[in-house]
C-alpha atoms as a printed R data frame, in Angstrom:
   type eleno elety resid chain resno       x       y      z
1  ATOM     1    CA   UNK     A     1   4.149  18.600 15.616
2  ATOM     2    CA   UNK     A     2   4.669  15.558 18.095
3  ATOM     3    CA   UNK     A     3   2.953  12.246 16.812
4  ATOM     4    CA   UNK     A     4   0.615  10.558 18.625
5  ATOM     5    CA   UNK     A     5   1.721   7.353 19.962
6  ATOM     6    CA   UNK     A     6   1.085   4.076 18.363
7  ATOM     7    CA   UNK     A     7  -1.690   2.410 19.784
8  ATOM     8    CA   UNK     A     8  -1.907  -1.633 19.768
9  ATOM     9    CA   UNK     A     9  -4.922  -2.755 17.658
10 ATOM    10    CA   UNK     A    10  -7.934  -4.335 19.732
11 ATOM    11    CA   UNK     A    11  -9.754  -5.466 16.772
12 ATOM    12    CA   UNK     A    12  -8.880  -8.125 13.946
13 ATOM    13    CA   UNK     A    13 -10.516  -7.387 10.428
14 ATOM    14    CA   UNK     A    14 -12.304 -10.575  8.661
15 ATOM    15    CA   UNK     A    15 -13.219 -10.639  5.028
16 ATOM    16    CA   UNK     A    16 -17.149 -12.859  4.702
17 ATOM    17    CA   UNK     A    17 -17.911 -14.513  2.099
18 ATOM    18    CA   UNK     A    18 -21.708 -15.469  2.214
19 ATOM    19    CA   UNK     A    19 -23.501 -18.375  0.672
20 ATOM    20    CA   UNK     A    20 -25.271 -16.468 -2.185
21 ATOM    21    CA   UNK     A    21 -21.761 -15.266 -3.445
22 ATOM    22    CA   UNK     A    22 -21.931 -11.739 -1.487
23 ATOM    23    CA   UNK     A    23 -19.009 -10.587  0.497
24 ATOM    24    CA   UNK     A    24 -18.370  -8.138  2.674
25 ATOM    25    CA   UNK     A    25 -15.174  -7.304  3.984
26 ATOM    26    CA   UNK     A    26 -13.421  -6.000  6.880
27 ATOM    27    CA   UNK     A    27 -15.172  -7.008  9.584
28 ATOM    28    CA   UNK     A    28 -14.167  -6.180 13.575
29 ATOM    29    CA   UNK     A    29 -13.348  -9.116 15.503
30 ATOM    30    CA   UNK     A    30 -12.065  -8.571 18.999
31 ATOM    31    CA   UNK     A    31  -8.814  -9.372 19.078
32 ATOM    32    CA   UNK     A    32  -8.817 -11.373 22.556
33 ATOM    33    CA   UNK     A    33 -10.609 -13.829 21.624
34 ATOM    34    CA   UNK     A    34  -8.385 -14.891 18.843
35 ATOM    35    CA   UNK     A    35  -5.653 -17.323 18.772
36 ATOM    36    CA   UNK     A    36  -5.002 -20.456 21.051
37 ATOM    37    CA   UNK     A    37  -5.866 -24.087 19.635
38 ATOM    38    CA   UNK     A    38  -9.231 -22.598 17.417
39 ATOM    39    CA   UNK     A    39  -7.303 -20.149 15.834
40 ATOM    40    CA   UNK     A    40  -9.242 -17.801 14.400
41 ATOM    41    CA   UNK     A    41 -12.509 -20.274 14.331
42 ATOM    42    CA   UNK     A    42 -13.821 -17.754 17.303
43 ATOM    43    CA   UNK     A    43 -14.294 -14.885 14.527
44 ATOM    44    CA   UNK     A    44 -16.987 -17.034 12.819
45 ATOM    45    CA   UNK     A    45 -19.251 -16.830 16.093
46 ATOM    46    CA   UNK     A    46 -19.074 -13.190 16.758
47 ATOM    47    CA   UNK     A    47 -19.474 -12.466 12.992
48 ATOM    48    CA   UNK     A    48 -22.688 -14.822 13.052
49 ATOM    49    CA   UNK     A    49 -24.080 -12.864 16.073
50 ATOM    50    CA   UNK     A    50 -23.221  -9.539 14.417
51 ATOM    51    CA   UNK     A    51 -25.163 -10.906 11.616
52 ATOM    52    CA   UNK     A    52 -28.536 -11.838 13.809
53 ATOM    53    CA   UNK     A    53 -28.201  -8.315 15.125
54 ATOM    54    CA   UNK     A    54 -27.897  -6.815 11.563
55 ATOM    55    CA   UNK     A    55 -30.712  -9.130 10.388
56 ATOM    56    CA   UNK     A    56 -32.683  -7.832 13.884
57 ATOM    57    CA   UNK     A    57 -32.687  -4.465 12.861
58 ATOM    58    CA   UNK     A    58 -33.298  -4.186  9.307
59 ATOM    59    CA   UNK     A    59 -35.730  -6.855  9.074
60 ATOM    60    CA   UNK     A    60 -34.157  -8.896  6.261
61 ATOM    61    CA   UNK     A    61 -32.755 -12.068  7.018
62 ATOM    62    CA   UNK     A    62 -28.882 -12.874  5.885
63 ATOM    63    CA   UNK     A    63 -27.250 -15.424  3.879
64 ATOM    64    CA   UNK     A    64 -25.704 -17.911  5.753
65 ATOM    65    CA   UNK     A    65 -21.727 -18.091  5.875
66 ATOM    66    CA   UNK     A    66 -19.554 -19.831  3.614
67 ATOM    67    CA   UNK     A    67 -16.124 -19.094  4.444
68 ATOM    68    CA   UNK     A    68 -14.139 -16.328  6.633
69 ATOM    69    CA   UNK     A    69 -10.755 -15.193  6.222
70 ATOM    70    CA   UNK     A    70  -8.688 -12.572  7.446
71 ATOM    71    CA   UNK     A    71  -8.163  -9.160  5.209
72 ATOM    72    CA   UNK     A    72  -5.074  -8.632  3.719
């Protein structure tokens, strides 16, 4: 059976570590938006906005961020 061919990742994964110790991990970061002289500094504005979204929808407000690194 033939493989399928490999397809480039769009997304970068981001590990969150939250201000009241909770983390949550692998979060999707486009990957375009990535790199150049902020490095990955763009990642912690998407993942805020994903946040507000979250926070939108279930009614619960979220801890703010502490730190954001990529997963291993």
């Amino acid at each position: 059976m033939a493989r399928k061919p490999g397809t480039k990742s769009e997304y970068v994964l981001f590990d969150v570590i939250y201000d009241d110790g909770s983390q949550r991990s692998n979060r999707r970061v486009p990957k375009d938006i990535l790199g150049g002289l902020d490095g990955d500094e763009p990642a912690r504005a998407v993942i805020e906005a994903q946040d507000r979204e979250i926070a939108e929808r279930s009614g619960r407000p979220m801890a703010a961020i502490k730190a954001v690194r990529r997963s291993s």
